[in-house]
C-alpha positions as CSV (number, residue, x, y, z in Angstrom):
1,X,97.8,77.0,129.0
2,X,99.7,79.9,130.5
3,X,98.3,81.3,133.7
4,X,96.8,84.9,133.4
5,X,99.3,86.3,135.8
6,X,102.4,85.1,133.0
7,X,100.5,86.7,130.3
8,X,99.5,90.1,132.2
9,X,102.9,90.3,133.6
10,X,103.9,89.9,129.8
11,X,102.1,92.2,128.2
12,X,103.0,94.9,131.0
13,X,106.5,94.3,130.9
14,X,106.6,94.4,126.3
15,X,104.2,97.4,126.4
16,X,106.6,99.4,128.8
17,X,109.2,98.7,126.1
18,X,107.0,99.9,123.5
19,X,106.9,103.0,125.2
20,X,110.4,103.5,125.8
21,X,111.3,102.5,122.1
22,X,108.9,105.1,121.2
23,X,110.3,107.8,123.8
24,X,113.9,106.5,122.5
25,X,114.1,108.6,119.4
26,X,114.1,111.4,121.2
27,X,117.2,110.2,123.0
28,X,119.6,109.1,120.1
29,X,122.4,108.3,123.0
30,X,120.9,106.4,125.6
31,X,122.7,102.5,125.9
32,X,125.3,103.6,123.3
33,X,127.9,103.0,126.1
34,X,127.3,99.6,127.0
35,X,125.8,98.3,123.8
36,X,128.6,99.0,121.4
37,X,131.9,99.7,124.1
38,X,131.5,102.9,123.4
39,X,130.1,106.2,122.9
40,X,129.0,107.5,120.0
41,X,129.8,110.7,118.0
42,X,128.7,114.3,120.0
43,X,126.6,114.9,116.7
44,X,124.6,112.5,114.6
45,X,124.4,113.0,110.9
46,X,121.1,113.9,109.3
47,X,120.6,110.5,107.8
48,X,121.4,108.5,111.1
49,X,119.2,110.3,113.3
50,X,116.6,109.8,110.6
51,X,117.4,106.0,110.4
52,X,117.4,106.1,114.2
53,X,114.1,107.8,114.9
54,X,112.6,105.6,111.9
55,X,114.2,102.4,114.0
56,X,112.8,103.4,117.2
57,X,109.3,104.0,115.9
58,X,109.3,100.6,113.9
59,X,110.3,99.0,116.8
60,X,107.9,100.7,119.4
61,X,104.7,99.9,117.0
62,X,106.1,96.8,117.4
63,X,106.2,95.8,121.0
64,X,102.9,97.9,121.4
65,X,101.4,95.5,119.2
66,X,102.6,92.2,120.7
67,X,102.0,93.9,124.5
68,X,98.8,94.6,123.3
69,X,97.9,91.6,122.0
70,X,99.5,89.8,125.3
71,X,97.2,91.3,127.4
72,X,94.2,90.5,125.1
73,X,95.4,87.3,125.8
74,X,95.6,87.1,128.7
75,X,91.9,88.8,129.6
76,X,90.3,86.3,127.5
77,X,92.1,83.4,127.4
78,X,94.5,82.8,130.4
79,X,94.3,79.9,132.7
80,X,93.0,80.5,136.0
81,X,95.6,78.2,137.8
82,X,99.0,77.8,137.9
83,X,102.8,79.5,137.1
84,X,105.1,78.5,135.1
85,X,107.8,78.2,137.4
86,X,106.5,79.5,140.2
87,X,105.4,83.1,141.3
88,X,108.4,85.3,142.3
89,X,109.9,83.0,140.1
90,X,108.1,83.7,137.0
91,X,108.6,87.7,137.8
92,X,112.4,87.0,137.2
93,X,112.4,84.5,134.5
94,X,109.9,87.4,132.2
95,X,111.9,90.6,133.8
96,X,115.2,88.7,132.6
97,X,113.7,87.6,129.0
98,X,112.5,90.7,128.1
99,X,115.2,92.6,129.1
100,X,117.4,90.4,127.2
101,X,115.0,90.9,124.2
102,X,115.0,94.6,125.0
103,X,118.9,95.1,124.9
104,X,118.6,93.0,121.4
105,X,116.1,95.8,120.4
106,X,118.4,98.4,121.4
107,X,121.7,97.0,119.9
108,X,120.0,96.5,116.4
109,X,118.3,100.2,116.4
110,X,122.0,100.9,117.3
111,X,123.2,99.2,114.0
112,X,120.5,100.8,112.0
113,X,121.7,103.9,112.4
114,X,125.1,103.5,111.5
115,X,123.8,101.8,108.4
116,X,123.7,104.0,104.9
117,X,119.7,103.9,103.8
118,X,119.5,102.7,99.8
């Protein structure tokens, strides 16, 4: 079983991204640079910042959730002993998986605006 500290560090590092997914809406711009090589139009349309703030608050309730749940996890059901890998070693394998998953996140809300709503 995963050791309490994986799971708490976890669900502290995917409920942060909740939060900034959910704070992102506000901020239609922010990664646009180094997510799609360049920046994106001074003025949104209607329907994009509408797809975009719909996007963003999808995928906030999302990681919420699973953050959430992560640290329910871990309070009730984490092993005492143990790391994965190893302590500061663990830190960086979970800062560097949810970032990645993070920047996936971003680059997809990115797409979703740009996409026409039917």
């Amino acid at each position: 079983m995963i050791s309490t500290f994986d799971l708490t560090l976890l669900g502290s590092l995917v409920s942060a991204g909740g939060l900034v997914f959910l704070r992102q809406g506000k901020w239609p711009h922010f990664g646009s640079r180094w997510l799609r090589g360049r920046t994106l139009p001074a003025v949104m349309t209607g329907e994009s910042r509408g797809n975009h703030e719909r996007s963003t608050a999808v995928a906030g309730a999302r990681w919420l959730t699973l953050g959430a749940l992560t640290l329910f996890l871990a309070y009730f059901h984490g092993a005492d002993e143990g790391y994965l890998f190893g302590p500061w070693s663990d830190v960086m394998f979970h800062v560097v998986f949810v970032s990645t998953c993070w920047g996936m996140t971003a680059f997809r809300i990115k797409q979703a605006a740009y996409q026409p709503s039917s």
